[in-house]
C-alpha positions in Angstrom: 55.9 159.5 38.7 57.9 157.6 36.5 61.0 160.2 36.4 61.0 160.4 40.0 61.6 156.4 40.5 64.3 156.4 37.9 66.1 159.0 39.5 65.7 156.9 43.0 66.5 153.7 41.2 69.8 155.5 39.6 70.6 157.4 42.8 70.1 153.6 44.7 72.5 152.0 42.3 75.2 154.8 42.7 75.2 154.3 46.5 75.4 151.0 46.4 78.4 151.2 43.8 80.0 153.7 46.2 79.4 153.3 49.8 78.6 149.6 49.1 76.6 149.2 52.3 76.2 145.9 54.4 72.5 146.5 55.1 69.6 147.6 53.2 66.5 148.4 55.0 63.2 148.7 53.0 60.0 149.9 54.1 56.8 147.5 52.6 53.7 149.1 52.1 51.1 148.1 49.6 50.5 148.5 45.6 52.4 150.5 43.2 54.8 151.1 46.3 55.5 147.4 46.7 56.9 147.0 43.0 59.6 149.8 43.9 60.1 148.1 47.1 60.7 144.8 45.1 63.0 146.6 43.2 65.2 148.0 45.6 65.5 144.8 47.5 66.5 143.1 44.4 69.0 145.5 43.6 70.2 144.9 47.1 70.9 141.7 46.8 73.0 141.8 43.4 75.2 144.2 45.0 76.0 141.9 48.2 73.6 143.7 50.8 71.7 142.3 53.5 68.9 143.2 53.3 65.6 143.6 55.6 61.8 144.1 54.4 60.3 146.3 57.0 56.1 145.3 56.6 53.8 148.7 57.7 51.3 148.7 55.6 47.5 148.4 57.5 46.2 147.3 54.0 48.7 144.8 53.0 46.5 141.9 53.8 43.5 143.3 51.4 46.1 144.0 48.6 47.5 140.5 48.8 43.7 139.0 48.8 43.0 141.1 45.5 46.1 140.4 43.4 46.5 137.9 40.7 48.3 134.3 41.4 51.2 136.0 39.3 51.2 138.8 41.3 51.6 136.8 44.4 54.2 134.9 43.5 56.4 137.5 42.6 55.5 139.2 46.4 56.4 136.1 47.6 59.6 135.8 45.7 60.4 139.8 46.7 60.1 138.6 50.4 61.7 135.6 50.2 64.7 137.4 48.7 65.2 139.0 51.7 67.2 138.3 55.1 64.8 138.9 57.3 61.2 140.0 57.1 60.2 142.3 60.0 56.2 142.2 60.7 55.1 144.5 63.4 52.7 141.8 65.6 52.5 137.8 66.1 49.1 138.4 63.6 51.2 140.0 60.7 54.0 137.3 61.4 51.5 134.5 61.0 49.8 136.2 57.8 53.2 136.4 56.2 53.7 132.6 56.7 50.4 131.4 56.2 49.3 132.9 53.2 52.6 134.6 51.7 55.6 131.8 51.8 56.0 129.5 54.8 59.8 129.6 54.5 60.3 133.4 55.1 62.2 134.0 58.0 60.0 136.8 59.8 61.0 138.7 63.1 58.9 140.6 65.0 59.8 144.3 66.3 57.1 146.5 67.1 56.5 150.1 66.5 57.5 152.4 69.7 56.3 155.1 70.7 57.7 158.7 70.2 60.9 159.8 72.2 58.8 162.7 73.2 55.5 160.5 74.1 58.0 158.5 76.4 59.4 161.3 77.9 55.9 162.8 78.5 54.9 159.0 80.1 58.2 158.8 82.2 56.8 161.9 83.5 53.5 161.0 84.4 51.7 163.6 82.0 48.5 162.1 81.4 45.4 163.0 80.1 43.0 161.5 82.5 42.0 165.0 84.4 41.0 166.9 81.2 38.7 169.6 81.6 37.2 169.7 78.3 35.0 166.3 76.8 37.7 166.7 73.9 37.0 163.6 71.4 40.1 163.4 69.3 41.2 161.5 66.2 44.6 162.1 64.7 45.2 160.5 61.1 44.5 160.2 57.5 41.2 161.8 56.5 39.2 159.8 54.8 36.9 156.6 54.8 39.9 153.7 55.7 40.3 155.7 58.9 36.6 156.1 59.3 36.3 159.4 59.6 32.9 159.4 58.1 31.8 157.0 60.6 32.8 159.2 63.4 30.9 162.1 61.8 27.6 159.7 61.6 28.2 159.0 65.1 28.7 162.6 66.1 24.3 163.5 66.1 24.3 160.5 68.6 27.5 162.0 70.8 26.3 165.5 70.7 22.5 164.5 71.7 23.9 162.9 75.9 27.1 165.1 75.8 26.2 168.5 74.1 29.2 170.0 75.7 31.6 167.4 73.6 33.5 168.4 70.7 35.1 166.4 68.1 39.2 167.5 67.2 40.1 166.1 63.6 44.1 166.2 63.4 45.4 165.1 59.8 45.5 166.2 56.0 42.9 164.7 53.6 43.9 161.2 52.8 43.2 161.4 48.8 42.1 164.2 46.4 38.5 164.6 47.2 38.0 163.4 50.6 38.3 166.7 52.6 35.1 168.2 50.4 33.1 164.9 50.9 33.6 165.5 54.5 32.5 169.4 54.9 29.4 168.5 52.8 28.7 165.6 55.4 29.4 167.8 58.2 26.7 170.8 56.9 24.6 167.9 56.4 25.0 166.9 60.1 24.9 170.3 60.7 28.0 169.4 62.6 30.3 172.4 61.9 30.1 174.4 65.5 30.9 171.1 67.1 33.8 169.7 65.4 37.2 171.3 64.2 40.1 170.4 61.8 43.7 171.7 62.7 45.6 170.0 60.0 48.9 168.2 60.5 50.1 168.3 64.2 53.7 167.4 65.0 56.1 167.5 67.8 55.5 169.3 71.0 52.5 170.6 69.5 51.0 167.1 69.0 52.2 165.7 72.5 50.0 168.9 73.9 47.1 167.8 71.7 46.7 164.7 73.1 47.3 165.8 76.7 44.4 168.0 76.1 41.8 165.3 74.7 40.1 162.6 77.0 39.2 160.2 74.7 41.1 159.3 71.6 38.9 156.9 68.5 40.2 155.0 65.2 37.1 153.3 63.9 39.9 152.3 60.6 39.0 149.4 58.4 42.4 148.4 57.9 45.6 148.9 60.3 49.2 147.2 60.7 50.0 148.9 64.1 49.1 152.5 64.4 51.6 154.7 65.7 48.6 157.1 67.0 46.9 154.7 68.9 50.1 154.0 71.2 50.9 157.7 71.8 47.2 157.9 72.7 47.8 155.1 75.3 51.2 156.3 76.2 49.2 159.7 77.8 46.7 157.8 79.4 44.1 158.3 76.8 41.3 155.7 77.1 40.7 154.5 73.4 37.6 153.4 71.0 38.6 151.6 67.9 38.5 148.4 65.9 39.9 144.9 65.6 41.9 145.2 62.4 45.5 144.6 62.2 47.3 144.1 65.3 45.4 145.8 67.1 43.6 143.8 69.2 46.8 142.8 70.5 46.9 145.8 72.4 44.0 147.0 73.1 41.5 144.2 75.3 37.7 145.2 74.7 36.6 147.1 78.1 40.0 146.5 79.8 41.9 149.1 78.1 39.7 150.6 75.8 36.3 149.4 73.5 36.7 147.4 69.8 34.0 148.0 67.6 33.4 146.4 64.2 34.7 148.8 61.3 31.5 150.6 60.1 29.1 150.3 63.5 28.0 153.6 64.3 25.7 153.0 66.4 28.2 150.7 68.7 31.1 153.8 68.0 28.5 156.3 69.9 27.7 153.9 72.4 31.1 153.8 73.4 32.2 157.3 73.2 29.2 158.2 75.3 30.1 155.5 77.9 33.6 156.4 78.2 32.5 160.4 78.4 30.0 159.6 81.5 32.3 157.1 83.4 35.1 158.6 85.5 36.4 155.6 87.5 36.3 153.7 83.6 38.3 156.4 82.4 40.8 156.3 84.6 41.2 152.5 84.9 41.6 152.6 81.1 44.3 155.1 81.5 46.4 153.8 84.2 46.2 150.3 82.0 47.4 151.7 79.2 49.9 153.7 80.1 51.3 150.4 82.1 51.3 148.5 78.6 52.4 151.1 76.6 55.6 150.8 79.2 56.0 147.5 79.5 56.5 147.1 75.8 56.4 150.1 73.4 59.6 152.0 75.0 62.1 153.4 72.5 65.0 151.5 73.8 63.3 148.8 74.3 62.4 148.9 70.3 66.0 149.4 69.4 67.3 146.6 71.2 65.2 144.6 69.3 65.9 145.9 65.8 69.9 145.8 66.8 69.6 141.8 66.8 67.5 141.8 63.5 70.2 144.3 61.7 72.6 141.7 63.2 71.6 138.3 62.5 71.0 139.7 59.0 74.4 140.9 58.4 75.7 137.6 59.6 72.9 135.4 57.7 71.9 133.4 60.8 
């Protein structure tokens, strides 16, 4: 909407006029949103600003294959224009460098969890004595979170654990997606064992999780997924894939199960594992609730973006 970013771009300039900040911190995600980005950092630094380029997008990597040599080298010059570069893992901080610009300064702060999802750790709620075989995936609906490859999977679930049921938590991810899915699911004939409840937040989504034993993300591209730690953070034992930075936290059958993006077969095999195993189930949890609080706390997180948001205002 080309209305809607020259208001932004006006309202950004007025602010800056005006309130003249010290810092300016930008989110980075991928495509048209990274030319606005680009933009407002920009802008940022004519006015005086530090300013901080905040990468979260899962995809980033795939964009940056695809674009032009032109293309890169203004994403390059867009990063290198700002004070700091904050990538959310060691595997994002070494994709920056390596195939971005080598002289970018890039920090590393990671995504916390939720203040409620800590308080709900701190107080030992955890997932591991559900009652019900609830499978649950929270997220964008579509094919990049492979949701599709969790409903080919499902036949394979259903046939050892006939008392599972698969919880869907998310809107659609594009126009389209939603419709592809129901027809896959009356294909399946799928639709008395799965449900979709939409967007959860809050309390309500805290709850959710508590009531699920197994959490999956078989996604094709991640940075680090905020629903994957608050899955961890209750004790949920996980099944997803090596994208991203995930496999930074999550260690193949020590805390959970990595399967390649698209392997049904392996995505069954692992759901129905984790459904039959007990003593698995809760070895996964207690691990993951120990890394999750070791190093996903919400202080913990602010500490570390309070020396970023310094040593960018002083420029050292």
């Amino acid at each position: 909407n080309i209305n809607y970013l020259v208001r932004q771009i006006v309202q950004f300039i007025v602010v800056n006029a005006r309130e003249k900040p010290g810092l300016i911190h930008v989110q980075v995600t991928s495509g048209l949103a990274f030319w606005k980005t680009g933009i407002f950092i920009l802008l940022g630094k004519i006015f005086g600003a530090g300013t901080v380029a905040h990468l979260h997008g899962g995809m980033f990597d795939k964009y940056y294959a695809a674009c032009r040599p032109r293309t890169k080298k203004w994403i390059g010059r867009v990063f290198a224009s700002s004070d700091i570069v904050i990538a959310l893992s060691e595997k994002w901080r070494q994709f920056l460098l390596a195939e971005v610009r080598s002289d970018l300064r890039v920090e590393i702060a990671s995504n916390p969890v939720d203040r409620l999802f800590a308080k709900a750790l701190e107080a030992g709620r955890s997932t591991v004595d559900a009652s019900k075989k609830d499978i649950l995936f929270l997220g964008s609906l579509g094919k990049r979170k492979g949701v599709f490859d969790i409903l080919q999977a499902a036949p394979a679930i259903f046939e050892k654990h006939p008392d599972a049921r698969i919880v869907f938590a998310g809107a659609e991810e594009s126009r389209g997606e939603k419709q592809r899915i129901d027809e896959l699911c009356r294909e399946k004939q799928l639709d008395e064992k799965v449900a979709f409840i939409g967007v959860v937040t809050g309390e309500e989504k805290v709850n959710l999780f508590q009531s699920a034993m197994i959490y999956v993300l078989p996604s094709y591209g991640e940075n680090l997924p905020f629903s994957l730690l608050e899955a961890m953070s209750l004790g949920l034992p996980v099944v997803t894939t090596p994208v991203g930075a995930i496999p930074e936290i999550v260690k193949d059958g020590e805390n959970g199960f990595l399967v390649e993006p698209g392997d049904v077969y392996a995505l069954a095999s692992s759901v129905n594992r984790l459904l039959s195993d007990e003593p698995l189930r809760r070895a996964m949890s207690d691990a993951n609730r120990a890394r999750i609080k070791a190093d996903f706390m919400p202080d913990d997180s602010m500490k570390q973006m309070d020396k970023i948001y310094s040593r960018a205002l002083q420029g050292t």
